[in-house]
PDB file of N, CA, C and O in Angstrom:
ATOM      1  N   UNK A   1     -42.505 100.292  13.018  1.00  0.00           N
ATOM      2  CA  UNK A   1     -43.554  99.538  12.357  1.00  0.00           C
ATOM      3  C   UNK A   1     -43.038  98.182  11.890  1.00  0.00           C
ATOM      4  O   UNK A   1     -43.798  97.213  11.889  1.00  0.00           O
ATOM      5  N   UNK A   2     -41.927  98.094  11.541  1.00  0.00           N
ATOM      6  CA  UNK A   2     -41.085  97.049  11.182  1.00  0.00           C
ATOM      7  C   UNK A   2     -41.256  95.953  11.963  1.00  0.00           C
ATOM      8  O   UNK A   2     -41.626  94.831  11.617  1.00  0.00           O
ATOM      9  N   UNK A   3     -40.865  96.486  13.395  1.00  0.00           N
ATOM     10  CA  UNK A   3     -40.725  95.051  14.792  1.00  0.00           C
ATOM     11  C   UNK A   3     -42.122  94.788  14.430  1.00  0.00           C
ATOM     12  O   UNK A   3     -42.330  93.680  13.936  1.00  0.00           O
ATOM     13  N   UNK A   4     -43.259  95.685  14.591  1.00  0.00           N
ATOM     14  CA  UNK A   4     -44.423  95.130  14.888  1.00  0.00           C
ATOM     15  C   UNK A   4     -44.919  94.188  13.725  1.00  0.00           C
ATOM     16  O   UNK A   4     -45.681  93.231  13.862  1.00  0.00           O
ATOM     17  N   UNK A   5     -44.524  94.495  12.918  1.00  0.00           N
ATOM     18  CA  UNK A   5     -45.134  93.233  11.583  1.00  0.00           C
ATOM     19  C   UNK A   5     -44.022  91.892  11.774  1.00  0.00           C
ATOM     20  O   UNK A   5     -44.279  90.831  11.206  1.00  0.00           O
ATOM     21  N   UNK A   6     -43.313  91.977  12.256  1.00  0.00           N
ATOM     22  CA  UNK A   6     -42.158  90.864  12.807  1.00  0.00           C
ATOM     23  C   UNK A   6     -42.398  90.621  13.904  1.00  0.00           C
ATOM     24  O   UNK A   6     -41.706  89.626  14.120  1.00  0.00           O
ATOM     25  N   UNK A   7     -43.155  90.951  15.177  1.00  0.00           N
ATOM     26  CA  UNK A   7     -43.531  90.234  15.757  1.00  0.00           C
ATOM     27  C   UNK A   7     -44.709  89.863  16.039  1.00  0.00           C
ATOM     28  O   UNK A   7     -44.861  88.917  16.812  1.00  0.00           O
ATOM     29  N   UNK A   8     -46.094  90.695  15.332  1.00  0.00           N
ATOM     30  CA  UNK A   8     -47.295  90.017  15.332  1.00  0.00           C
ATOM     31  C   UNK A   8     -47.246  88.652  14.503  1.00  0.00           C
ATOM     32  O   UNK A   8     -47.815  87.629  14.884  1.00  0.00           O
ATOM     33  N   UNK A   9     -46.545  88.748  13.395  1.00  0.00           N
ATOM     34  CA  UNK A   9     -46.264  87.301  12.765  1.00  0.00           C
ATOM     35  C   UNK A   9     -45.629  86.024  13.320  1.00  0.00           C
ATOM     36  O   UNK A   9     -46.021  84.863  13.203  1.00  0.00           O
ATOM     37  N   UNK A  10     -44.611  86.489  13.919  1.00  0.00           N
ATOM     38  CA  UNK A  10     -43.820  85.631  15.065  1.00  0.00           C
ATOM     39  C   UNK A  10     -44.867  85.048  15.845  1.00  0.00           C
ATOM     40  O   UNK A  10     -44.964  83.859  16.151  1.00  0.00           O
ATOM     41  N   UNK A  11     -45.893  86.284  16.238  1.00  0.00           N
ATOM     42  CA  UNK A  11     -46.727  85.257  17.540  1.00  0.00           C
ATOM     43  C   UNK A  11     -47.639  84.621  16.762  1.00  0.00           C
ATOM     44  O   UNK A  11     -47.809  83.431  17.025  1.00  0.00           O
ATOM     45  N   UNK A  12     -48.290  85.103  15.850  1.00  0.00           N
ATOM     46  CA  UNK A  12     -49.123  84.460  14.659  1.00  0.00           C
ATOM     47  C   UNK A  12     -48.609  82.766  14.332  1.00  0.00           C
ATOM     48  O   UNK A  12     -49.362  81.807  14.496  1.00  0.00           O
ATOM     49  N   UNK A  13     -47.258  82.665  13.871  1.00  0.00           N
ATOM     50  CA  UNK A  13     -47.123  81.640  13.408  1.00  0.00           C
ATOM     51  C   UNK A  13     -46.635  80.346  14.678  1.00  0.00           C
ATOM     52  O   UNK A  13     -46.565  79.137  14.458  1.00  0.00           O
ATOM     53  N   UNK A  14     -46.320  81.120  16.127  1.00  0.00           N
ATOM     54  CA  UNK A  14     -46.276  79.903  16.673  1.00  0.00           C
ATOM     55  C   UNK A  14     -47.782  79.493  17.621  1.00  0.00           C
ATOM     56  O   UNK A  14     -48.148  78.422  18.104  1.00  0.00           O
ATOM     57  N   UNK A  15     -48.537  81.131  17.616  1.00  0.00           N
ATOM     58  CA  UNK A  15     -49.804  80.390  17.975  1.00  0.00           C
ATOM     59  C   UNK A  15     -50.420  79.228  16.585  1.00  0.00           C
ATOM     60  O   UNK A  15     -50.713  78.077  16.911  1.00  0.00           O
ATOM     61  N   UNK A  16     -50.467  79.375  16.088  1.00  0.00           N
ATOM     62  CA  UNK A  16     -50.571  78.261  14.959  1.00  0.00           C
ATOM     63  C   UNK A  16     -49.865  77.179  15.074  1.00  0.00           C
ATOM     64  O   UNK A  16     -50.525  76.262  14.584  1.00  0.00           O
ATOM     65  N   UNK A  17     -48.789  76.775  15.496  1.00  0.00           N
ATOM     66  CA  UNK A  17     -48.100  75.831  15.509  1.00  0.00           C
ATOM     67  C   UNK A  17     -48.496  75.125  16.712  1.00  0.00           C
ATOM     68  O   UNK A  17     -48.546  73.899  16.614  1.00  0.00           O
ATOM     69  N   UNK A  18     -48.796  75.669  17.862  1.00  0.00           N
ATOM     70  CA  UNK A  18     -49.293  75.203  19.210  1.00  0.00           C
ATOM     71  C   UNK A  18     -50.569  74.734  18.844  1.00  0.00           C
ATOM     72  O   UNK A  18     -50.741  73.539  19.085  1.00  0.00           O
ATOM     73  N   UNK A  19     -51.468  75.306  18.356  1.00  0.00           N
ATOM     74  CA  UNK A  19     -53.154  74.820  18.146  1.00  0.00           C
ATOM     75  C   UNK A  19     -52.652  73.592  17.120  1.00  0.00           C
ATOM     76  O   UNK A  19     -53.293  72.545  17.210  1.00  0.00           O
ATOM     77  N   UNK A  20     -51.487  73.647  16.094  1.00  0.00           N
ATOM     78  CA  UNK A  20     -51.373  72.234  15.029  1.00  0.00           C
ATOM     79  C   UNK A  20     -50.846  70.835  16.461  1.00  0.00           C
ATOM     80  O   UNK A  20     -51.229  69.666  16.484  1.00  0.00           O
ATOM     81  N   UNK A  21     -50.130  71.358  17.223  1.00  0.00           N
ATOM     82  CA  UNK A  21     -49.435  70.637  17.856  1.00  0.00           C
ATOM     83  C   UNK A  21     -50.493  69.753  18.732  1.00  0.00           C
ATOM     84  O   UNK A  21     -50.509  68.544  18.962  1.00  0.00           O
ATOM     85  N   UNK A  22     -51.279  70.694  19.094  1.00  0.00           N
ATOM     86  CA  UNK A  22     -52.337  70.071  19.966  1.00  0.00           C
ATOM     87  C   UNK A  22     -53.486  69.147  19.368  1.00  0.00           C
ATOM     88  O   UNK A  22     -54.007  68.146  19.860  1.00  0.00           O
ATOM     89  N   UNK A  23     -53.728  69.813  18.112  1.00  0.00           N
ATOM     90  CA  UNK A  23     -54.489  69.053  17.345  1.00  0.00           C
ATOM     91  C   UNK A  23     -54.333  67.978  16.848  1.00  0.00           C
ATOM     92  O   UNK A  23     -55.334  67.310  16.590  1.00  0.00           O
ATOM     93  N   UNK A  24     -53.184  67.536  16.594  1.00  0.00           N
ATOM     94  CA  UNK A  24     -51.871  66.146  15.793  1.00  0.00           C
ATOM     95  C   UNK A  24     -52.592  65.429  17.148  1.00  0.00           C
ATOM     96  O   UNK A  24     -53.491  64.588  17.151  1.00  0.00           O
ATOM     97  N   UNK A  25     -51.875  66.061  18.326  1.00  0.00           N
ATOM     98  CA  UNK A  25     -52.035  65.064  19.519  1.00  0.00           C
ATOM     99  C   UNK A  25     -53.854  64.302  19.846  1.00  0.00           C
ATOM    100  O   UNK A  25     -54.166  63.185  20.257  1.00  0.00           O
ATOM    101  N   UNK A  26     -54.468  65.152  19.559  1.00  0.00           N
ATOM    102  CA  UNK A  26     -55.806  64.485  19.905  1.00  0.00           C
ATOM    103  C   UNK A  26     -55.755  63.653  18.719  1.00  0.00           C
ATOM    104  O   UNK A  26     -55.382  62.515  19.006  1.00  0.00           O
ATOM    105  N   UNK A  27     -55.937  63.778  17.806  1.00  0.00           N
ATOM    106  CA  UNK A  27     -55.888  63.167  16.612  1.00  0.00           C
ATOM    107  C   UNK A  27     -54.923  61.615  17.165  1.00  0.00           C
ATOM    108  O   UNK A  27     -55.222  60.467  17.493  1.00  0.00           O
ATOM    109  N   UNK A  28     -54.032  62.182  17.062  1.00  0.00           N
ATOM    110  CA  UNK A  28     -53.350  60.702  17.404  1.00  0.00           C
ATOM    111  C   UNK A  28     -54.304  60.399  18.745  1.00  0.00           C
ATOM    112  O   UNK A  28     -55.027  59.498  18.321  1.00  0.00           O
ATOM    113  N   UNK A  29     -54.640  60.609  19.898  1.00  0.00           N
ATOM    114  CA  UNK A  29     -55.411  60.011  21.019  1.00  0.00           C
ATOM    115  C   UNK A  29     -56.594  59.090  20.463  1.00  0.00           C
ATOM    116  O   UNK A  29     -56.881  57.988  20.931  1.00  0.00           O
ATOM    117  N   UNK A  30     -57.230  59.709  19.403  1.00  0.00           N
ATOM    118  CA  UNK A  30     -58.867  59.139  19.031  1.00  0.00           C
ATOM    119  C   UNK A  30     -58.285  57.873  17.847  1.00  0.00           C
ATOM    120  O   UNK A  30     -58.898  56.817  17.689  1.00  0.00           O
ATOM    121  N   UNK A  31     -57.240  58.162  17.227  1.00  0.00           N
ATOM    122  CA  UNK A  31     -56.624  56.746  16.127  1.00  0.00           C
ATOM    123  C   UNK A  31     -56.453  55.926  17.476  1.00  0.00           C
ATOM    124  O   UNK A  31     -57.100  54.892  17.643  1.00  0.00           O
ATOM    125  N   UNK A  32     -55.780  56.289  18.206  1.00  0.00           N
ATOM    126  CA  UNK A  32     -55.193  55.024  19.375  1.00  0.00           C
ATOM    127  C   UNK A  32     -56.675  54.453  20.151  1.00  0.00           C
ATOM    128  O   UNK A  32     -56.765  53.653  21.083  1.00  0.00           O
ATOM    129  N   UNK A  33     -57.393  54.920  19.665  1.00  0.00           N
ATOM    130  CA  UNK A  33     -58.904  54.545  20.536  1.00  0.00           C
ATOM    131  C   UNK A  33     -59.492  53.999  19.585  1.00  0.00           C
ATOM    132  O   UNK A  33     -60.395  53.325  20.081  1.00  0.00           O
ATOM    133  N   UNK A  34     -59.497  53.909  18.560  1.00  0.00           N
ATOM    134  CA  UNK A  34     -60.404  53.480  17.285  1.00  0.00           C
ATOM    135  C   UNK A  34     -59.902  52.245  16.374  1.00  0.00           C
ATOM    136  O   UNK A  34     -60.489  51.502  15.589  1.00  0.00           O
ATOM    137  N   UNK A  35     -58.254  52.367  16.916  1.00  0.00           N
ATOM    138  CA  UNK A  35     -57.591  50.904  16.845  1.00  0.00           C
ATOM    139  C   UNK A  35     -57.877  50.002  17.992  1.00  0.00           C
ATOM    140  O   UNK A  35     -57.504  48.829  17.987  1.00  0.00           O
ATOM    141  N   UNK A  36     -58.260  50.314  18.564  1.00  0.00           N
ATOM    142  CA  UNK A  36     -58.651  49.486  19.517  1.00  0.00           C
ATOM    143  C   UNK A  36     -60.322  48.529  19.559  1.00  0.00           C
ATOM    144  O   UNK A  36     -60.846  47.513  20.015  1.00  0.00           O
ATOM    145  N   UNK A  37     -60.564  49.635  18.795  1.00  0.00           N
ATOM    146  CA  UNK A  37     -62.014  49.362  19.050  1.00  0.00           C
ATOM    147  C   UNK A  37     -62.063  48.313  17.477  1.00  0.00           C
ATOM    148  O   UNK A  37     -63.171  47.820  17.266  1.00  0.00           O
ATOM    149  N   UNK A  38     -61.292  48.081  16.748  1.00  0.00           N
ATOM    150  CA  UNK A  38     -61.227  47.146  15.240  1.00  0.00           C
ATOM    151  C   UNK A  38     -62.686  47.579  14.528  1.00  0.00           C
ATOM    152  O   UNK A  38     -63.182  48.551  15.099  1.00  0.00           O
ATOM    153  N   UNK A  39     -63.259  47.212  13.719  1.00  0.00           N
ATOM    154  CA  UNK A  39     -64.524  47.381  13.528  1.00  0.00           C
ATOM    155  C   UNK A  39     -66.242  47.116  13.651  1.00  0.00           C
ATOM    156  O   UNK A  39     -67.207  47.038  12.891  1.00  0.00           O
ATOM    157  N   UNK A  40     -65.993  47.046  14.906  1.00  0.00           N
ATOM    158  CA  UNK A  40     -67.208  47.067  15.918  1.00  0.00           C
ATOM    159  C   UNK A  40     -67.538  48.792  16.487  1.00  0.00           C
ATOM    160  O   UNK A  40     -67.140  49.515  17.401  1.00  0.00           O
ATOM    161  N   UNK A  41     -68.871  48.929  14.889  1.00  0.00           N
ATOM    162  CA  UNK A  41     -69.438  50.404  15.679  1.00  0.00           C
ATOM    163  C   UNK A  41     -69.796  50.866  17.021  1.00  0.00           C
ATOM    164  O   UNK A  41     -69.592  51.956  17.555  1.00  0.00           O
ATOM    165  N   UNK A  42     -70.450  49.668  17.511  1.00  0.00           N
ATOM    166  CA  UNK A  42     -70.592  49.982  18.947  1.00  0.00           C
ATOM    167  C   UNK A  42     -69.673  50.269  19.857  1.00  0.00           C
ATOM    168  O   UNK A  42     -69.658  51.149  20.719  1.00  0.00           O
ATOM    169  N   UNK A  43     -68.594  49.103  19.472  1.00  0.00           N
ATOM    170  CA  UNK A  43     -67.213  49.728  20.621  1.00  0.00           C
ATOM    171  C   UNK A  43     -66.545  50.712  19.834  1.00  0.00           C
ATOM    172  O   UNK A  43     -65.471  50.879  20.412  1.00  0.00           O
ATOM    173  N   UNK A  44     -66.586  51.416  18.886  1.00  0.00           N
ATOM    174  CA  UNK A  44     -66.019  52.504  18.138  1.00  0.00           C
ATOM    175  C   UNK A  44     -66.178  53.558  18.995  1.00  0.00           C
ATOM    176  O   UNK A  44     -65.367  54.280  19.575  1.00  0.00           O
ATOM    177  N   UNK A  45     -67.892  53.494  18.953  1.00  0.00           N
ATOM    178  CA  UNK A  45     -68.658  54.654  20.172  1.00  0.00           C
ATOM    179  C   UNK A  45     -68.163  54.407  21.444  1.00  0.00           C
ATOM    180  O   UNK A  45     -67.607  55.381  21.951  1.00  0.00           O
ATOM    181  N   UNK A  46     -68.199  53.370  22.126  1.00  0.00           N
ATOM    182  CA  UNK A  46     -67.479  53.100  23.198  1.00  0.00           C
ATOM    183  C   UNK A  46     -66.529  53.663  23.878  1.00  0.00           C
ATOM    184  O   UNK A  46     -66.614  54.435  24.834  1.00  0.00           O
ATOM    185  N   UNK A  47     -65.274  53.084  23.140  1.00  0.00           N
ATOM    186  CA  UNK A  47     -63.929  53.292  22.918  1.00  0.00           C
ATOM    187  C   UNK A  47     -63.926  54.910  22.749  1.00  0.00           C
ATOM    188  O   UNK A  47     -62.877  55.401  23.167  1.00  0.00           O
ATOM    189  N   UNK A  48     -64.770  55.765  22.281  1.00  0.00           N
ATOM    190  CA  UNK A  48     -64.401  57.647  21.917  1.00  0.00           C
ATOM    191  C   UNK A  48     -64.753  58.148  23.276  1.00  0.00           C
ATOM    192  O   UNK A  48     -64.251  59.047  23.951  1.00  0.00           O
ATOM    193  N   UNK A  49     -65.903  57.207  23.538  1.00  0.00           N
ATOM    194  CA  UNK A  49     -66.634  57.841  25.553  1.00  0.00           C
ATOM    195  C   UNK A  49     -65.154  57.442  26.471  1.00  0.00           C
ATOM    196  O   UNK A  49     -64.222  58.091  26.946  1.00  0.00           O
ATOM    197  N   UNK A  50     -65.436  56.409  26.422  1.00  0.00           N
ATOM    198  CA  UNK A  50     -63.397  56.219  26.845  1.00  0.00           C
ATOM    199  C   UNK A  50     -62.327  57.743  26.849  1.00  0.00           C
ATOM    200  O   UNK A  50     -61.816  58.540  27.636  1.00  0.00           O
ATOM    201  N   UNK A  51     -62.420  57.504  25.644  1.00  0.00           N
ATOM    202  CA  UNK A  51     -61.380  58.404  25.968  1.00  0.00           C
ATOM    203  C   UNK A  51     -61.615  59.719  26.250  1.00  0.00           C
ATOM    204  O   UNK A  51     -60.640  60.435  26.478  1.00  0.00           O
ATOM    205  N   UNK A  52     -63.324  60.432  26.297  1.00  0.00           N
ATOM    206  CA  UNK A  52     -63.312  61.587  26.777  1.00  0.00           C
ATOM    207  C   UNK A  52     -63.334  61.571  28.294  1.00  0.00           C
ATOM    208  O   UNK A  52     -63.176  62.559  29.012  1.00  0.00           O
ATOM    209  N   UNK A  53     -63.648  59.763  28.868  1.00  0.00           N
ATOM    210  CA  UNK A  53     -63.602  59.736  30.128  1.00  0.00           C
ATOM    211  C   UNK A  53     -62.403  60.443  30.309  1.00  0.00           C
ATOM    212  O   UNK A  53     -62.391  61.530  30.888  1.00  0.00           O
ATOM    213  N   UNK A  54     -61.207  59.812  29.776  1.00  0.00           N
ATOM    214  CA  UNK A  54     -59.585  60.172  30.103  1.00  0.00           C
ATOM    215  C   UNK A  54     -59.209  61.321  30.251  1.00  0.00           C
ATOM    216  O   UNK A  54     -58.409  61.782  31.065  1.00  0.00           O
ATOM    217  N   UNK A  55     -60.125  62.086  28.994  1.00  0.00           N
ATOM    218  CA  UNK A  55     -59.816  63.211  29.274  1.00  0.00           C
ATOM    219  C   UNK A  55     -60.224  64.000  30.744  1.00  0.00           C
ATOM    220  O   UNK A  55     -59.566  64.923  31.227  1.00  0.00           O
ATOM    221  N   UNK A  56     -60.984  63.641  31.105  1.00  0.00           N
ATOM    222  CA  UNK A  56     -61.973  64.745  31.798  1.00  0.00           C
ATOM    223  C   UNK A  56     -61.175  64.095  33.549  1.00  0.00           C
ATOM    224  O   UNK A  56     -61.111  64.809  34.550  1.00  0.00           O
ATOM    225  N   UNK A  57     -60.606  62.445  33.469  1.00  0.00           N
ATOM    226  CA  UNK A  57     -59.939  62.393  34.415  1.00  0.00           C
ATOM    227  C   UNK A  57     -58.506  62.781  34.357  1.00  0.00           C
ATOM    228  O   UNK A  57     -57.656  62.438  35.178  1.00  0.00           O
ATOM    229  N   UNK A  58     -58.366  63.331  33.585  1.00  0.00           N
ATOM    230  CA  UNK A  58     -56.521  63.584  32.923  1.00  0.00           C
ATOM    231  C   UNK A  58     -55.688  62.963  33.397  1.00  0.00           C
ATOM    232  O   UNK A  58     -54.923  63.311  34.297  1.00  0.00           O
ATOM    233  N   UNK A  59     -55.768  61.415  32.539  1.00  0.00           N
ATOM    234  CA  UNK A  59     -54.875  60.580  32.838  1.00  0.00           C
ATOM    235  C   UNK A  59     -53.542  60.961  31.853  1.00  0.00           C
ATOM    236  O   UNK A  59     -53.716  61.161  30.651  1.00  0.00           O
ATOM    237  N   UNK A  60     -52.350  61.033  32.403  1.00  0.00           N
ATOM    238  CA  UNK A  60     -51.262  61.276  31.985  1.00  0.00           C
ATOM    239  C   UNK A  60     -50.963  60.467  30.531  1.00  0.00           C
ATOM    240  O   UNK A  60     -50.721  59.276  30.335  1.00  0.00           O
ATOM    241  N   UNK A  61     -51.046  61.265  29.871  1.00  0.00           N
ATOM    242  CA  UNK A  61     -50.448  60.676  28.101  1.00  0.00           C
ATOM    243  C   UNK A  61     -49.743  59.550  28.028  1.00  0.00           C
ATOM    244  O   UNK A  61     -50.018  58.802  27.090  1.00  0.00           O
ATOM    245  N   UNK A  62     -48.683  59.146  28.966  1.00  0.00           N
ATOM    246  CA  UNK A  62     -47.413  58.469  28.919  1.00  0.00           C
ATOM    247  C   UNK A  62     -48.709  56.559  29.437  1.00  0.00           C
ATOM    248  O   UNK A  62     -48.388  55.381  29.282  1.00  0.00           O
ATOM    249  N   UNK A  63     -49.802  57.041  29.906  1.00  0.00           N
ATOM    250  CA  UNK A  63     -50.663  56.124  30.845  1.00  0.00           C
ATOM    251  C   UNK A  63     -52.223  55.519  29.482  1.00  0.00           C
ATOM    252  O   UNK A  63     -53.046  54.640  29.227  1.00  0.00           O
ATOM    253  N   UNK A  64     -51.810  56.487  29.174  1.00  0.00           N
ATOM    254  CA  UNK A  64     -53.190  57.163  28.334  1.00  0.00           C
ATOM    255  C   UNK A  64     -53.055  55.070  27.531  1.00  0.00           C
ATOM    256  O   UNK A  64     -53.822  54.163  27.853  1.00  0.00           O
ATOM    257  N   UNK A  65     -52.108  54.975  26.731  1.00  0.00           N
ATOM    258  CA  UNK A  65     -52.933  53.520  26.153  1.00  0.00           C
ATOM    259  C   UNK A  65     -53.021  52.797  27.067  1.00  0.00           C
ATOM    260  O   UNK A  65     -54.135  52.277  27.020  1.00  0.00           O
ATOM    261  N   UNK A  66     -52.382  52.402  28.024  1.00  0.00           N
ATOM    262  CA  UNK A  66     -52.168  51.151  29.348  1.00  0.00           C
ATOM    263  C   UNK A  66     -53.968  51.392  29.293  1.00  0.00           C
ATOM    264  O   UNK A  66     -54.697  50.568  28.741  1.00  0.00           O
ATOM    265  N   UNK A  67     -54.513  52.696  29.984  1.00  0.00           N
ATOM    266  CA  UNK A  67     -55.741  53.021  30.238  1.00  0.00           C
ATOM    267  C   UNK A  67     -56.805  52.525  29.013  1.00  0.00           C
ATOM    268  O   UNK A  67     -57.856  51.934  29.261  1.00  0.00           O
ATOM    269  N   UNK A  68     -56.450  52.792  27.961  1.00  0.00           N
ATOM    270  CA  UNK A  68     -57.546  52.389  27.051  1.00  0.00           C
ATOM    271  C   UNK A  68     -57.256  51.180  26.930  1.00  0.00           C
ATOM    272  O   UNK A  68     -58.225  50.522  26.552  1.00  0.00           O
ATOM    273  N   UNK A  69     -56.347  50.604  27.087  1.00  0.00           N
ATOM    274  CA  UNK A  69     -55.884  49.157  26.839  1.00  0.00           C
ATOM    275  C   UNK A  69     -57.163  48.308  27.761  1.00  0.00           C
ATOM    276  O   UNK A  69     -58.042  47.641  27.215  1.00  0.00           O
ATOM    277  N   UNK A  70     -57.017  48.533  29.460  1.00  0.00           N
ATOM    278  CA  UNK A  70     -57.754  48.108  29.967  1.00  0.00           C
ATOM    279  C   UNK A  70     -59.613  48.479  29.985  1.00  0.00           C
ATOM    280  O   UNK A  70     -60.534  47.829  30.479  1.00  0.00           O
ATOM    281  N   UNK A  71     -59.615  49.364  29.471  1.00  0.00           N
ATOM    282  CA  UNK A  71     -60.704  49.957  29.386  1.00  0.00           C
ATOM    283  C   UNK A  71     -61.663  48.998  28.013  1.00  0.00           C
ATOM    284  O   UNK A  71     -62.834  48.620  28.030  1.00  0.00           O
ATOM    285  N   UNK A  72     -60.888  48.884  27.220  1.00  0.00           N
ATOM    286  CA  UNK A  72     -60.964  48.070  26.050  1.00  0.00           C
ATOM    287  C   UNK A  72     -61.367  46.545  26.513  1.00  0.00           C
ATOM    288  O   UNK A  72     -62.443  46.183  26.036  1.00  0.00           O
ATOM    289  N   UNK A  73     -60.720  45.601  27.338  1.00  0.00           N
ATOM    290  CA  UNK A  73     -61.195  44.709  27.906  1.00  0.00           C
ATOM    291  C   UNK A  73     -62.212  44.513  28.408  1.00  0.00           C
ATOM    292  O   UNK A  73     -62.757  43.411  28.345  1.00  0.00           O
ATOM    293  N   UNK A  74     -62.880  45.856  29.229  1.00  0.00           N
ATOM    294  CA  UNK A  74     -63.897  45.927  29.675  1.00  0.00           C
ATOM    295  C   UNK A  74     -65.118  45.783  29.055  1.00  0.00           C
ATOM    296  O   UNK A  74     -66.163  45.366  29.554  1.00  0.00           O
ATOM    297  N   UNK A  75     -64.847  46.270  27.594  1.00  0.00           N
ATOM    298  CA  UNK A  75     -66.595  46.181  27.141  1.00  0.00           C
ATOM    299  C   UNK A  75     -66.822  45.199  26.589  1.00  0.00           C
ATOM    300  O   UNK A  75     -66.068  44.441  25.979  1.00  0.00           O
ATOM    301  N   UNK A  76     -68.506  45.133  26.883  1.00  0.00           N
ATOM    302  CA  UNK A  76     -69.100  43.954  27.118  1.00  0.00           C
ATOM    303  C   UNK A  76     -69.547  43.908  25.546  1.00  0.00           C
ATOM    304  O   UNK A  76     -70.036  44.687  24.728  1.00  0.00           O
ATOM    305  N   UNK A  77     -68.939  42.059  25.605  1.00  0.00           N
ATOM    306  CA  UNK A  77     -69.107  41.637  23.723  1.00  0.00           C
ATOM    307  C   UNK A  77     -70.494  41.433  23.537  1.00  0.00           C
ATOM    308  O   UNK A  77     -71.204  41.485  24.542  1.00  0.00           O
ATOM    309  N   UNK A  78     -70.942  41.239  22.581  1.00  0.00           N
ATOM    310  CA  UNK A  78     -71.962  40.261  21.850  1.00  0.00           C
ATOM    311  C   UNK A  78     -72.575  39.067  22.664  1.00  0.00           C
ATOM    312  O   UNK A  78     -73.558  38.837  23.369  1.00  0.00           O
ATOM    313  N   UNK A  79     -71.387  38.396  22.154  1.00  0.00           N
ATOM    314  CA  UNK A  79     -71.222  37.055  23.168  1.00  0.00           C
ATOM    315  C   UNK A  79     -71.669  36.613  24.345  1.00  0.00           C
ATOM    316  O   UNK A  79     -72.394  35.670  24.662  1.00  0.00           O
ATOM    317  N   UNK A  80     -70.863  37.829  25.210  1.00  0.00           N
ATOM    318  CA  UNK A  80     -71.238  37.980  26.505  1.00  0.00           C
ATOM    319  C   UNK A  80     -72.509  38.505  26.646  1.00  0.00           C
ATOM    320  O   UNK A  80     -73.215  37.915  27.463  1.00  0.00           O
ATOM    321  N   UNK A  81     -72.938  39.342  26.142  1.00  0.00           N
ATOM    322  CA  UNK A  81     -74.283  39.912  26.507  1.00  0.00           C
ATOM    323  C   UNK A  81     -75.667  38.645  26.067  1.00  0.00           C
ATOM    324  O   UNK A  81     -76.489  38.265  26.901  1.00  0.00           O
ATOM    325  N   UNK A  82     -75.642  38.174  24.619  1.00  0.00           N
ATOM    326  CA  UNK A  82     -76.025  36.875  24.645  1.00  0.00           C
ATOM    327  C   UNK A  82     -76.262  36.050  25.602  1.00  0.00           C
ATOM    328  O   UNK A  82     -77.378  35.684  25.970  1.00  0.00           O
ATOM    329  N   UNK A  83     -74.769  35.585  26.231  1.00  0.00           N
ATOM    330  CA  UNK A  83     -75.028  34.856  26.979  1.00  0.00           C
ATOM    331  C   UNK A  83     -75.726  35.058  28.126  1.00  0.00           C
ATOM    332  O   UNK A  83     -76.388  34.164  28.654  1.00  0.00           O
ATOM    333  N   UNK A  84     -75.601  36.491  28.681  1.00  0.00           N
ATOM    334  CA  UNK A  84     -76.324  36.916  30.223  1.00  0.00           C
ATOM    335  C   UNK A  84     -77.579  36.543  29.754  1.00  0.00           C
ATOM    336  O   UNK A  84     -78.038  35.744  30.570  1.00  0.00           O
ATOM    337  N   UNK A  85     -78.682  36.805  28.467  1.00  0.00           N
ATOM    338  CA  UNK A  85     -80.061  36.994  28.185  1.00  0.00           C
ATOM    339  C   UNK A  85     -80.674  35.972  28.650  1.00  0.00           C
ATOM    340  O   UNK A  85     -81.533  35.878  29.527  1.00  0.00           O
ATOM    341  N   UNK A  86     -79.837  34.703  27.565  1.00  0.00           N
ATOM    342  CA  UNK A  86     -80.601  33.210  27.656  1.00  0.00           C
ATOM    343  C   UNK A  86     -80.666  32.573  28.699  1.00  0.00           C
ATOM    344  O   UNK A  86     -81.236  31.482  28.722  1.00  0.00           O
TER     345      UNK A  86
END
């Protein structure tokens, strides 16, 4: 009975540590998307579709800002949209 309370806990505490681990990481993914986006709600929203694009294309982590980096360039300002109207 001993092992078993020593190792349901064992798996207990590193399944916990894996779900924290994973969670830190998105967390850090959506800050790195929301710095990007400065404070413009619209590209806030933007910038989060972004990155579930990333997700869903699973661009490699190590790629992941290069990707929002350029992705970030892409959306269309104020400015620009202004200007297309007039």
């Amino acid at each position: 009975m001993d092992y078993f309370i020593v190792v349901v806990t064992t798996l207990a505490g590193l399944a916990f540590h894996a779900w924290l681990f994973v969670r830190f990481r998105r967390w850090a993914d959506r800050d790195l998307a929301l710095s990007m986006a400065s404070n413009d709600a619209g590209k806030r929203t933007w910038m989060l579709e972004r990155l579930a694009e990333a997700r869903a294309q699973r661009v490699p982590r190590r790629q992941l800002p290069a990707w929002l980096e350029q992705r970030a360039s892409e959306y269309p300002s104020a400015e620009q949209s202004m200007g297309e109207t007039n």
